[in-house]
C-alpha positions, -999 to 999 in steps of 0.1 A, spaced: 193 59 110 181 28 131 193 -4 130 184 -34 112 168 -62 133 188 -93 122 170 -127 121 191 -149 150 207 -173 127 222 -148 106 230 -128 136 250 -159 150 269 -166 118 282 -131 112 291 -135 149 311 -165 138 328 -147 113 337 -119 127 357 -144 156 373 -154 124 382 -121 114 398 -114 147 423 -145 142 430 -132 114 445 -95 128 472 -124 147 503 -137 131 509 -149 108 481 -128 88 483 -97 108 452 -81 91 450 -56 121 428 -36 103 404 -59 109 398 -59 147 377 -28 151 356 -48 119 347 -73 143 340 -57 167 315 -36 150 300 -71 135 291 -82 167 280 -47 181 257 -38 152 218 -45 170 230 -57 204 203 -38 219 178 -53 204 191 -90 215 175 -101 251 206 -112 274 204 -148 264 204 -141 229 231 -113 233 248 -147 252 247 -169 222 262 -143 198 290 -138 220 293 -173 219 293 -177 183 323 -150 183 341 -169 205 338 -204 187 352 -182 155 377 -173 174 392 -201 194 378 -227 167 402 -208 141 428 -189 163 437 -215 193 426 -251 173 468 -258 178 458 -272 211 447 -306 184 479 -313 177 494 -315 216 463 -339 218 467 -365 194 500 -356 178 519 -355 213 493 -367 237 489 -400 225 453 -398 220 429 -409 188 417 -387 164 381 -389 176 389 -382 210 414 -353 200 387 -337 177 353 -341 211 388 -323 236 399 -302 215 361 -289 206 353 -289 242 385 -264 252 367 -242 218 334 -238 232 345 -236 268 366 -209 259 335 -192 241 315 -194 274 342 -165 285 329 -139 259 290 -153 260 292 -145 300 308 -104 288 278 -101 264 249 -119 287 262 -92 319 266 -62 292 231 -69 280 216 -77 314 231 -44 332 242 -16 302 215 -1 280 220 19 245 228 55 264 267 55 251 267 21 245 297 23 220 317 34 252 303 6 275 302 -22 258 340 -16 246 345 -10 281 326 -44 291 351 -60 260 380 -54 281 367 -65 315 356 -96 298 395 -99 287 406 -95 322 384 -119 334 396 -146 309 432 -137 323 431 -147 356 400 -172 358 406 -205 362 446 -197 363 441 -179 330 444 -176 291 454 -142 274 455 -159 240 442 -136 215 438 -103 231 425 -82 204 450 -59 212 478 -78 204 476 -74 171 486 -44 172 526 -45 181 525 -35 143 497 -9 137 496 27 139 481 25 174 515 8 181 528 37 205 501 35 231 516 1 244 546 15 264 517 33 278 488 12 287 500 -26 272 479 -47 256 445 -41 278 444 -3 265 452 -13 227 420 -36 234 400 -9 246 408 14 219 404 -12 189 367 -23 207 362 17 205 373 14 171 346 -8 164 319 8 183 321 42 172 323 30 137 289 20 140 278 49 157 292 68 123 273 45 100 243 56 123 251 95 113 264 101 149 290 124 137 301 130 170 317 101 169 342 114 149 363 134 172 372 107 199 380 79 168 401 103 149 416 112 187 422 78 193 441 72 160 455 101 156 473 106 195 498 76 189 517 107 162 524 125 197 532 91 218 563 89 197 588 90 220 616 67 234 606 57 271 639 39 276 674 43 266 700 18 259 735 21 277 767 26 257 784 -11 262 770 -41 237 764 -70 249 763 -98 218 742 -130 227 739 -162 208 708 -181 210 705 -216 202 680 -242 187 688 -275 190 653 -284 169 652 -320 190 619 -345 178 593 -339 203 584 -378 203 618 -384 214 630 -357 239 628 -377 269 642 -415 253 678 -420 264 688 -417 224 670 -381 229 694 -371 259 722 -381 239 710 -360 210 703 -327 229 738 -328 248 753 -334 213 734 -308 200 742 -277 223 774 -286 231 786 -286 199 762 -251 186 778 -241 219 812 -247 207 809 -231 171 801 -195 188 826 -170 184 850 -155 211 834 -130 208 803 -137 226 791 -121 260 761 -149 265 749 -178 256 712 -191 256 695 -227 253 658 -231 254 636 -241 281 644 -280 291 670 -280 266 683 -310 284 657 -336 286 672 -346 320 669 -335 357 700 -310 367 717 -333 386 720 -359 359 731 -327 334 757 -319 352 785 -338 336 776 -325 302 772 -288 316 808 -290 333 820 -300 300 803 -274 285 814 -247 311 850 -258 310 852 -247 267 833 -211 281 857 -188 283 858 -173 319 834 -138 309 813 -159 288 777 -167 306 751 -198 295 715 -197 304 696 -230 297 660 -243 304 666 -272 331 644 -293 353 653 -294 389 638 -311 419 647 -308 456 652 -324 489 612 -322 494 603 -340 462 594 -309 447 598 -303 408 605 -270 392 610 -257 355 638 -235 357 664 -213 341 704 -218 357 734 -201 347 769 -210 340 799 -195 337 797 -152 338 759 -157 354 747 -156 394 712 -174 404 679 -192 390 648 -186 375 620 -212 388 587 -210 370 558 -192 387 528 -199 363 523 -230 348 508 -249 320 478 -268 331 474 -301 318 512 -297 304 529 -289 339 503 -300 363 467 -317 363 440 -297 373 414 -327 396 442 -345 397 424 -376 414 394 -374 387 414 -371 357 445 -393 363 443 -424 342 411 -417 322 430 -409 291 465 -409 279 467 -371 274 458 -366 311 492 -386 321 518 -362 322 552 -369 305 575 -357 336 559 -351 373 539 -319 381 556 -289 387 561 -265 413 554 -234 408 585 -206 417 579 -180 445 569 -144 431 595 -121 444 623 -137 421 655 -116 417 663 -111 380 692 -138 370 727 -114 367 745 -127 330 771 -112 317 767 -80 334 730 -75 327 699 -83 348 676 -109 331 645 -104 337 630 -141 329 599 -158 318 594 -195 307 575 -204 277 537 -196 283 546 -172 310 552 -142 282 512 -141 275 511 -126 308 518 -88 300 516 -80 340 539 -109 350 564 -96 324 562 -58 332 570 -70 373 601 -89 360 610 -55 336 612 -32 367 643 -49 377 659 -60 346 679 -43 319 669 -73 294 639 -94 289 647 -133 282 619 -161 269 628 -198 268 602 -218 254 597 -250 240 571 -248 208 575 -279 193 534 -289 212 525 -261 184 535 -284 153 535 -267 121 506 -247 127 500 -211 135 505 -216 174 546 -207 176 535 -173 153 510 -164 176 533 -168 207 561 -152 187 538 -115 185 532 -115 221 566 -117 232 571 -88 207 544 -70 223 561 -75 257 594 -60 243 574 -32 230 555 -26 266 584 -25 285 614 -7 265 633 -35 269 657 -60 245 636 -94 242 658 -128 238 641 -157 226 654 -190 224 629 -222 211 633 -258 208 622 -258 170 613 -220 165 607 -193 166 643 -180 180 651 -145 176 664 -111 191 638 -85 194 645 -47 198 630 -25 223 601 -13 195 590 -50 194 611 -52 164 628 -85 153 664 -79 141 673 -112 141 658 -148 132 666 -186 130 642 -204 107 614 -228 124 623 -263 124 657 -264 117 694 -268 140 704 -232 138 712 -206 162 719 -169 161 735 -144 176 732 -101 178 736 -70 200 718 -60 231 718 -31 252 707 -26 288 676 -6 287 675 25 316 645 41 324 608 22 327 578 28 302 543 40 318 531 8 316 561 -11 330 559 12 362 518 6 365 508 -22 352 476 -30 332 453 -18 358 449 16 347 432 1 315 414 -23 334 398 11 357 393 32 328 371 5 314 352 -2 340 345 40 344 334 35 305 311 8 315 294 31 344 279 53 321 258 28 305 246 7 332 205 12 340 189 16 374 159 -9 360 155 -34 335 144 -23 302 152 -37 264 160 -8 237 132 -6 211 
């Protein structure tokens, strides 16, 4: 069976829709089904593509899949950014198609080096390193991965494993070997029913919990983004979590308030936290999101405990253009979405200590930080609990705070570990070590909730390595394929 040579133009809109499809395999659809679909849409007749054209359909993909998956960023534009409709729409389609250029550079080098001989190997190999790439270039954005989707699939049990890089791999495989099958390449059979088939034997609990419970509350104080940081928003947010604080039960080993759940530097929080501390009782710990500065001028986004709770969390990788501005002396001033709300950040030192709350070890990360599966796992080798603070309200009401909400999951699942999420507005809950949730506040209310933890003993594969044995066993799959000279496939 040979392939169909596709006229460009169609070739680029089934591109397009299959970056659709793979938004659609992400909360709040969760279609994972479909990611190994895509995949084999934009695989079908690569080799027939030059590089430049095999460019522009990777492109395409990626404008389906930013355009439908990441298009939030519009509303921290104009809703919270203070800018105009026009000028949110030409941003927010620039951050779309710059985005895409990650994926049109993966399928321009896959073209220009690999040729057919086990292709369906090397170019799911090349679909990972691409992913790598768009995690650490240009500080980074793992939105997306197609392997996150699956926290909830049957190929669930390979992320203690390998993490999210290795569920890529294996859903690109998917893909690719699909379309070998619908070439009659029946020998691609064996390693896709091997692939599927392996998680049945992967079914095996990594960590275990310790005997003692630990019952945390988690609070959402649900405070209007537009007016956080007015002196009637201070008042509201001490209000707020004092009083949630207040209505916990006895009961309670820890306490949890989401990042910068006081609008307010820590020294001007202090009153309001020494009141709070004083109604703790004394074995009772309280973990909030605080800004802090220092005697250098510095500016931090950090985690502090009171009460039962020894040390601080700083933030080590930050938001650009929400904690600092990347050409600072180019962009300042051009636009109001470019002037930051607070002062840049500093970002914390790497070799943090886990926070100690309660008698656990926290290991931390602030808001975006969670996207980072290898940041997470280096914070899990230390901690007997994973905690997220984060502040979603910049998401709106669209799918933004679901798609965060499934990658923290998939960090709980990596790792083995209890996951504790506290959010301005939602999505607060209490994930189990499966990436389960067991318990929820609804988005957009004043709520909070509280549930059992355990310390987690014992680290996953993937905690103790890392992502980089996905990231070599792609780049082994890509070998294979790569030619000596160049030559286009008939």
């Amino acid at each position: 069976m040979s392939f169909t040579r596709l006229p460009p133009a169609l070739g680029c809109l089934i591109a397009l829709v299959a970056g659709g499809f793979t938004t659609l395999t992400a909360s709040p659809f969760e279609l994972w089904w479909l990611g190994p679909l895509a995949v084999a849409m934009v695989f079908y007749g690569i080799h027939q593509l030059t590089p430049g054209q095999a460019a522009l359909r990777g492109w395409c993909y990626g404008v389906g899949l930013f355009g439908s998956g990441a298009s939030w960023v519009y509303v921290s534009i104009h809703d919270y950014g203070y800018t105009g409709v026009p000028l949110a729409l030409l941003l927010t389609s620039l951050f779309v198609a710059g985005l895409a250029l990650f994926i049109a550079l993966t399928f321009w080098l896959y073209r220009a080096l690999c040729g057919p001989r086990l292709a369906a190997f090397s170019f799911a190999g090349a679909w990972v390193l691409g992913e790598w790439l768009r995690t650490w270039l240009f500080t980074g954005f793992p939105w997306l991965l197609l392997g996150t989707a699956h926290v909830d699939s049957p190929l669930a049990n390979w992320a203690p494993v390998g993490g999210v890089y290795l569920l890529s791999l294996i859903t690109a495989l998917s893909g690719t070997l699909g379309v070998q099958l619908l070439a009659r390449r029946w020998w691609a059979a064996a390693p896709l029913a091997a692939l599927w088939l392996a998680p049945l034997a992967l079914n095996h609990a990594w960590t275990t919990p310790d005997d003692r419970p630990v019952r945390v509350a988690l609070l959402q104080g649900n405070l209007p983004q537009l007016i956080k940081w007015t002196p009637e928003g201070q008042r509201i947010a001490a209000n707020t979590y004092s009083q949630l604080t207040l209505e916990q039960p006895d009961d309670i080993d820890l306490v949890i308030w989401p990042e910068a759940a006081l609008p307010m530097f820590e020294e001007d929080a202090q009153p309001i936290l020494e009141r709070v501390q004083a109604n703790l009782d004394p074995q009772t710990a309280l973990l909030t999101g605080i800004l802090q500065r220092d005697g250098r001028g510095l500016y931090y986004n950090s985690v502090i405990g009171l009460g039962n709770a020894e040390g601080e969390y700083r933030k080590q990788h930050l938001v650009p253009f929400g904690e600092y501005l990347p050409l600072e002396t180019l962009l300042a001033g051009t636009i109001a979405f470019f002037d930051l709300p607070m002062p840049a950040m500093t970002p914390g030192p790497e070799d943090q200590a886990p926070i100690k709350a309660a008698g656990l070890r926290i290991g931390n990360a602030i808001c975006y930080e969670i996207i980072y599966a290898d940041l997470v796992a280096q914070r899990a080798r230390g901690a007997d609990l994973l905690m997220t603070i984060s502040n979603d309200t910049w998401f709106g009401a669209s799918i933004g705070p679901l798609q965060h909400l499934q990658m923290a999951r998939l960090r709980a699942l990596e790792n083995g570990r209890y996951l504790v999420r506290a959010t301005s507005n939602g999505v607060t809950v209490i994930v189990d070590p499966r990436g389960r949730v067991i318990e929820r506040a609804p988005q957009f209310e004043t709520a909070s909730i509280s549930g059992e933890v355990h310390a987690m003993q014992g680290l996953t594969p993937f905690t103790r390595t890392g992502s980089w044995p996905a990231w070599v066993l792609a780049a082994l799959l890509v070998l294979p394929g790569l030619r000596l000279r160049r030559e286009l496939a008939a």
